[in-house]
N, CA, C and O atoms as a printed pandas DataFrame, in Angstrom:
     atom_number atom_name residue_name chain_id  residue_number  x_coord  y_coord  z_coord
0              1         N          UNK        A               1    2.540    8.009    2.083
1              2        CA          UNK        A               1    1.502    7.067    2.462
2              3         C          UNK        A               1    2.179    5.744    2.805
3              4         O          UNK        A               1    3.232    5.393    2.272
4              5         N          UNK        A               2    1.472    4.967    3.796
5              6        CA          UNK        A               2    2.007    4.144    4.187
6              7         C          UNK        A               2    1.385    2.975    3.364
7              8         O          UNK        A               2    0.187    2.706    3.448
8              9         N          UNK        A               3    2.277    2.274    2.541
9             10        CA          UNK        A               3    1.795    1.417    1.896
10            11         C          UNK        A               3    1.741   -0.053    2.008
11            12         O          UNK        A               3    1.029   -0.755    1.290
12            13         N          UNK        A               4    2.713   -0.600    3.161
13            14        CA          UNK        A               4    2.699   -1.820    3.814
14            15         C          UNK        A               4    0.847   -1.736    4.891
15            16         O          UNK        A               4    0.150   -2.748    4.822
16            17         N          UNK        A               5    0.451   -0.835    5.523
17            18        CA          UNK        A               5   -0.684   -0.487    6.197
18            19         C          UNK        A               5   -2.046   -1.218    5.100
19            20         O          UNK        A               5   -2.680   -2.271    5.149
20            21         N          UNK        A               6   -2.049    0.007    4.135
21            22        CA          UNK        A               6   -2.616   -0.186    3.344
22            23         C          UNK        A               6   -3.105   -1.854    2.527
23            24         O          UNK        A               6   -4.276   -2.043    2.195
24            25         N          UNK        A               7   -2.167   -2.774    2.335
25            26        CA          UNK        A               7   -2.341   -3.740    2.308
26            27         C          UNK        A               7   -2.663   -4.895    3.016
27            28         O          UNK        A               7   -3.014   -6.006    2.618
28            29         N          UNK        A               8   -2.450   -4.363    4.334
29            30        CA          UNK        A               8   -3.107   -4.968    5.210
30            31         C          UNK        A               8   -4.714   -4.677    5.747
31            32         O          UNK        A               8   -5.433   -5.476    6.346
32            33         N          UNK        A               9   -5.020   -3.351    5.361
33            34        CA          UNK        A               9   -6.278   -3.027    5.211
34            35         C          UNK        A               9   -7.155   -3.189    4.405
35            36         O          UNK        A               9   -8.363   -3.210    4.639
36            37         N          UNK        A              10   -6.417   -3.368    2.989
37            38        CA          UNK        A              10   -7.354   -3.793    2.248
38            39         C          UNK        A              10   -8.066   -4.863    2.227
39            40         O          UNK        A              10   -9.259   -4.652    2.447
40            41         N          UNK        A              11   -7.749   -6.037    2.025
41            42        CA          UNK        A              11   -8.806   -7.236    2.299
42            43         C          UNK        A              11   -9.327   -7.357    2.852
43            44         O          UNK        A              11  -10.404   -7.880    2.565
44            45         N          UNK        A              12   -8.973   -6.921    4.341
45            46        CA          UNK        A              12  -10.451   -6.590    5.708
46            47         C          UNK        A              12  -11.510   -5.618    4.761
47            48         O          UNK        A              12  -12.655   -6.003    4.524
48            49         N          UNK        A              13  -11.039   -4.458    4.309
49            50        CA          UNK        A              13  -12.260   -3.732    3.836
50            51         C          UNK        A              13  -13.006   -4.421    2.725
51            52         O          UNK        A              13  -14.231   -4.498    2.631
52            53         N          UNK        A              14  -12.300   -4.808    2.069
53            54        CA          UNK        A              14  -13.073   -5.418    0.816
54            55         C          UNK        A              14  -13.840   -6.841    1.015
55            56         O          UNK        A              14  -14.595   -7.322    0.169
56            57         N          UNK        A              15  -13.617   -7.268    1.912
57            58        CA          UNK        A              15  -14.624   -8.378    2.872
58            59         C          UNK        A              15  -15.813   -7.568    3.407
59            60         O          UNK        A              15  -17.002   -7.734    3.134
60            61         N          UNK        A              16  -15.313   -6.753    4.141
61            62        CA          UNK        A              16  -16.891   -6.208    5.064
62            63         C          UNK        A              16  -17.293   -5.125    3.841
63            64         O          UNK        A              16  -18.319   -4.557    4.217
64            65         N          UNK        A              17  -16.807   -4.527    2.282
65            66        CA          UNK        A              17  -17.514   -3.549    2.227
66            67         C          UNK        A              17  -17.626   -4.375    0.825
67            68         O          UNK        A              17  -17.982   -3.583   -0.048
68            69         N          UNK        A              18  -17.440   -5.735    0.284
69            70        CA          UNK        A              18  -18.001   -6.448   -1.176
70            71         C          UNK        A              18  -17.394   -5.475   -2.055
71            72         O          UNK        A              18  -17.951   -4.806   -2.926
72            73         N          UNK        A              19  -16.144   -5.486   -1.702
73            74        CA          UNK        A              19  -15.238   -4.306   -3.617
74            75         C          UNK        A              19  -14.223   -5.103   -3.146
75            76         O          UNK        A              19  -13.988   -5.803   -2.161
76            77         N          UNK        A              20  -13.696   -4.766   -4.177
77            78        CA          UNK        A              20  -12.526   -5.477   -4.946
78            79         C          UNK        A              20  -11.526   -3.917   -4.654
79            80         O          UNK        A              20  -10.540   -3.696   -3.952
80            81         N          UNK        A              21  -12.265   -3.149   -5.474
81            82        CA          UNK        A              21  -11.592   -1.919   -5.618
82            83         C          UNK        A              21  -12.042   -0.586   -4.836
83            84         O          UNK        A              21  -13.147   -0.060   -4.967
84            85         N          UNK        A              22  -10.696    0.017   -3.750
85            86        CA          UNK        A              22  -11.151    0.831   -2.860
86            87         C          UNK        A              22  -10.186    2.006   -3.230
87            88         O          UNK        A              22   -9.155    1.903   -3.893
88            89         N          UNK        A              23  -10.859    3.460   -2.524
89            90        CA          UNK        A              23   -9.952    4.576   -2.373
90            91         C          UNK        A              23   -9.666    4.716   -1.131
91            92         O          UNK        A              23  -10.564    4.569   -0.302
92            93         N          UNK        A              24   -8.138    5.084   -0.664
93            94        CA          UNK        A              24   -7.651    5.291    0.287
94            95         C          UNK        A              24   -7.002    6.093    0.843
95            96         O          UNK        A              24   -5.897    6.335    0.357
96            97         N          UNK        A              25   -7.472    6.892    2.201
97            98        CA          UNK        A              25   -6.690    8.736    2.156
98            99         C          UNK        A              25   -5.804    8.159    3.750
99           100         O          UNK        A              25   -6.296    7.631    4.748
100          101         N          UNK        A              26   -4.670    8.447    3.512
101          102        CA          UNK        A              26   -3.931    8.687    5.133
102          103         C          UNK        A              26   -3.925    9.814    5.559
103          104         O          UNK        A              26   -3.326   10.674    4.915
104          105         N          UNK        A              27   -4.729   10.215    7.021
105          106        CA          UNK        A              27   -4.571   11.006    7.562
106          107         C          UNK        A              27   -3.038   11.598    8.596
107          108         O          UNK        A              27   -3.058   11.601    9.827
108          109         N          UNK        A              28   -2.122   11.940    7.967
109          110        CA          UNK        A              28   -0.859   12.064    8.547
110          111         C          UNK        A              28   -0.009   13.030    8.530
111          112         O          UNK        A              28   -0.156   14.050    7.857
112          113         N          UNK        A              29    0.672   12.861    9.054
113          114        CA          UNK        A              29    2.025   14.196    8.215
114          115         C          UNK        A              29    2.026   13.818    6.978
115          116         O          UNK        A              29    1.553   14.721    6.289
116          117         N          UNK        A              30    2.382   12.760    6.259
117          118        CA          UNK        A              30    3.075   12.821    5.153
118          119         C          UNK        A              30    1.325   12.004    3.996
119          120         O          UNK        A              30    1.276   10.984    3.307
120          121         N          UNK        A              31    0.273   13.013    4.289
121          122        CA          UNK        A              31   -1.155   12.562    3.957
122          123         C          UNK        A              31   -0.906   12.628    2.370
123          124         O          UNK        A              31   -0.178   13.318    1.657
124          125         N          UNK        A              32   -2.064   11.349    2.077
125          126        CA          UNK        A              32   -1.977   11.021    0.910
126          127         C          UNK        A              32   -3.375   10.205    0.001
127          128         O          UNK        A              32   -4.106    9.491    0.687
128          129         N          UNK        A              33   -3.551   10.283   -0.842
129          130        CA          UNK        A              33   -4.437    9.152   -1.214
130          131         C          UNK        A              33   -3.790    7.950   -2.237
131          132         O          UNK        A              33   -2.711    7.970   -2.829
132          133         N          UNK        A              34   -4.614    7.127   -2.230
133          134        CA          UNK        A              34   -4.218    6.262   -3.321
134          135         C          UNK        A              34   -5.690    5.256   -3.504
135          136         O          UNK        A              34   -6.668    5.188   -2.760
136          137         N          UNK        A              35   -5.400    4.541   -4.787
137          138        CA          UNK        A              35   -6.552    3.489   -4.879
138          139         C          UNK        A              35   -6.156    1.873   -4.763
139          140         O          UNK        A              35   -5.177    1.482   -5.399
140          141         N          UNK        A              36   -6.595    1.333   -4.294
141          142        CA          UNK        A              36   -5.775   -0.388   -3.914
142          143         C          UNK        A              36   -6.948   -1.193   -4.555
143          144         O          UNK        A              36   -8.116   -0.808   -4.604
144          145         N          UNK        A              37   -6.480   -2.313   -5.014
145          146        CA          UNK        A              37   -7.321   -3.615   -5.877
146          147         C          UNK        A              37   -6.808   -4.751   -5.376
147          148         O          UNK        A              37   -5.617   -5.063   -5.404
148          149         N          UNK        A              38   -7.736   -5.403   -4.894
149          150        CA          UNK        A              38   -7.379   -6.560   -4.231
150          151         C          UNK        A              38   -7.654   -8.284   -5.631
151          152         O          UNK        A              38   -8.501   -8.913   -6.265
152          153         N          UNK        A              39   -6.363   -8.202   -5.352
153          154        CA          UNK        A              39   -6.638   -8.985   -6.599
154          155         C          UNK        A              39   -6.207  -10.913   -6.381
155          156         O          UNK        A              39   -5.204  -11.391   -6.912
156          157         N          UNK        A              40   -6.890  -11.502   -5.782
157          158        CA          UNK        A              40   -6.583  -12.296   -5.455
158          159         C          UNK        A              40   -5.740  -12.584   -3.832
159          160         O          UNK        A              40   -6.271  -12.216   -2.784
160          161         N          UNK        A              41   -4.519  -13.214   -3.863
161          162        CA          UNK        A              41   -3.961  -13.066   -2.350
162          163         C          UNK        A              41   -3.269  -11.858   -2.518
163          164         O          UNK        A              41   -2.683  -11.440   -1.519
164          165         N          UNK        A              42   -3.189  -11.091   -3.722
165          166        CA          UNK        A              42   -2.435   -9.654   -3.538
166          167         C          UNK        A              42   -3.007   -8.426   -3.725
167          168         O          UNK        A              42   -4.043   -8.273   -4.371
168          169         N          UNK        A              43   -2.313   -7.419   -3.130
169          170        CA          UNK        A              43   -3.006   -6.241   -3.284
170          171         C          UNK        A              43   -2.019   -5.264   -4.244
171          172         O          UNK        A              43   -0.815   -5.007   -4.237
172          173         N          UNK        A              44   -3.523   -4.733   -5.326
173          174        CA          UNK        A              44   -2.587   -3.718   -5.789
174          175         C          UNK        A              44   -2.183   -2.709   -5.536
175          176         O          UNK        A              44   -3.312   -2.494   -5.095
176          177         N          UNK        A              45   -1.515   -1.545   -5.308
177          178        CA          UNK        A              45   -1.229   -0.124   -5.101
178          179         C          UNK        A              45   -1.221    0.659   -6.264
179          180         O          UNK        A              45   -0.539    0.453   -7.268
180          181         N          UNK        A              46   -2.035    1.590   -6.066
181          182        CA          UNK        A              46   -2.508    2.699   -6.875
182          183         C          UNK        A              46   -1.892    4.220   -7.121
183          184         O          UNK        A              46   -2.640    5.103   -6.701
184          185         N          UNK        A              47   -1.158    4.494   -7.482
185          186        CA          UNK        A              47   -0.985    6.460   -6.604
186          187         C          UNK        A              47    0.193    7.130   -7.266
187          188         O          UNK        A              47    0.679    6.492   -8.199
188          189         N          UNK        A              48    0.684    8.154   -7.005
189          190        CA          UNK        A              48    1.712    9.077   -7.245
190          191         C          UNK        A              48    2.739    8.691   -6.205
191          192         O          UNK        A              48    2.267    8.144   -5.208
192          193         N          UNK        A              49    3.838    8.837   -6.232
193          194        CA          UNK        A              49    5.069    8.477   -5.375
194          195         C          UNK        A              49    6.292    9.490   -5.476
195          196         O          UNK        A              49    6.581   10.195   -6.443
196          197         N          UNK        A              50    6.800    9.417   -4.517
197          198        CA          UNK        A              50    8.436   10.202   -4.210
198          199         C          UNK        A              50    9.124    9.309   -3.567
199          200         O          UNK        A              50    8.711    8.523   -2.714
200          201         N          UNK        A              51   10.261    9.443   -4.012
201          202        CA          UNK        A              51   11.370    8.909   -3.325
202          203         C          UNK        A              51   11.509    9.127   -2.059
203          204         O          UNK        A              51   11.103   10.287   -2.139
204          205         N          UNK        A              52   11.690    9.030   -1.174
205          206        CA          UNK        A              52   12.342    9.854    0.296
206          207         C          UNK        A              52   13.082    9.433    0.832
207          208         O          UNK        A              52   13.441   10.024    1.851
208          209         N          UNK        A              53   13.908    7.833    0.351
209          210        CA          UNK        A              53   15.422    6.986    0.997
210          211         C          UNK        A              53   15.617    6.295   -0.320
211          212         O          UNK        A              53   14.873    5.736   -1.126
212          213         N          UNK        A              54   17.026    6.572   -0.223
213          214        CA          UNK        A              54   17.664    5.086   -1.304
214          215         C          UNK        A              54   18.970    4.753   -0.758
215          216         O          UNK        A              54   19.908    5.534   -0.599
216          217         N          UNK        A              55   18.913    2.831   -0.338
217          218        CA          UNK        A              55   20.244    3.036    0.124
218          219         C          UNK        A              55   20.612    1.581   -0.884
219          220         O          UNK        A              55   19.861    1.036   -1.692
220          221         N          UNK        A              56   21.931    1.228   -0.532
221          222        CA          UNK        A              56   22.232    0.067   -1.010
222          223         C          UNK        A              56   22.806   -0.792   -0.121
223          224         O          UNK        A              56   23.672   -0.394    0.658
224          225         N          UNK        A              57   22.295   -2.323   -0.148
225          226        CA          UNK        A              57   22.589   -3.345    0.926
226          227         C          UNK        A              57   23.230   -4.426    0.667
227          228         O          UNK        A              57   22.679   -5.403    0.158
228          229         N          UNK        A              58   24.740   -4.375    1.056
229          230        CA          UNK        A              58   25.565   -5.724    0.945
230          231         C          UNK        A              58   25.336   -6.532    1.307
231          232         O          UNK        A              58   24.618   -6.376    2.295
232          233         N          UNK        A              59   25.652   -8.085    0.955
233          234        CA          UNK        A              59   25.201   -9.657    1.301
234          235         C          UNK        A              59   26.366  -10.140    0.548
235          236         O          UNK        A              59   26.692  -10.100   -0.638
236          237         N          UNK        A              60   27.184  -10.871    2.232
237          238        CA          UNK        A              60   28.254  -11.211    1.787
238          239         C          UNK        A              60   27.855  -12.616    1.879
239          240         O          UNK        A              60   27.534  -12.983    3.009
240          241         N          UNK        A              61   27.807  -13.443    0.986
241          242        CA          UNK        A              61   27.565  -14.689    1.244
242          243         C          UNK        A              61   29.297  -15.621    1.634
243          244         O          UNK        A              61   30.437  -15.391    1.229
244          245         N          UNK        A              62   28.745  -16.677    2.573
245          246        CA          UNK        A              62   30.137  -17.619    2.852
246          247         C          UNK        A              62   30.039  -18.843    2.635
247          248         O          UNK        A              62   31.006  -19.582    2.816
């Protein structure tokens, strides 16, 4: 599930539909649900998860 999406959807929905707290299904290859809470300027994420990348990122500071 795409979860950057999701947070951007939420506060639009929870404006036009008066909740705080919504359920959310992606229709996709990689389909999913979850529940999001909009909690102020942030949104929460709700759900089951898998890994599917882990990398590690150098920062060479000068």
């Amino acid at each position: 599930v795409t979860g950057v999406a999701h947070c951007v959807l939420t506060p639009y929905w929870s404006q036009k539909l008066s909740k705080r707290n919504l359920s959310a299904f992606q229709a996709s290859r990689r389909t999913g649900f979850m529940d999001t809470e909009l909690d102020g300027d942030r949104v929460i994420l709700k759900g089951y998860a898998v890994t599917v990348m882990e990398c590690k990122i150098l920062i060479e500071w000068s």
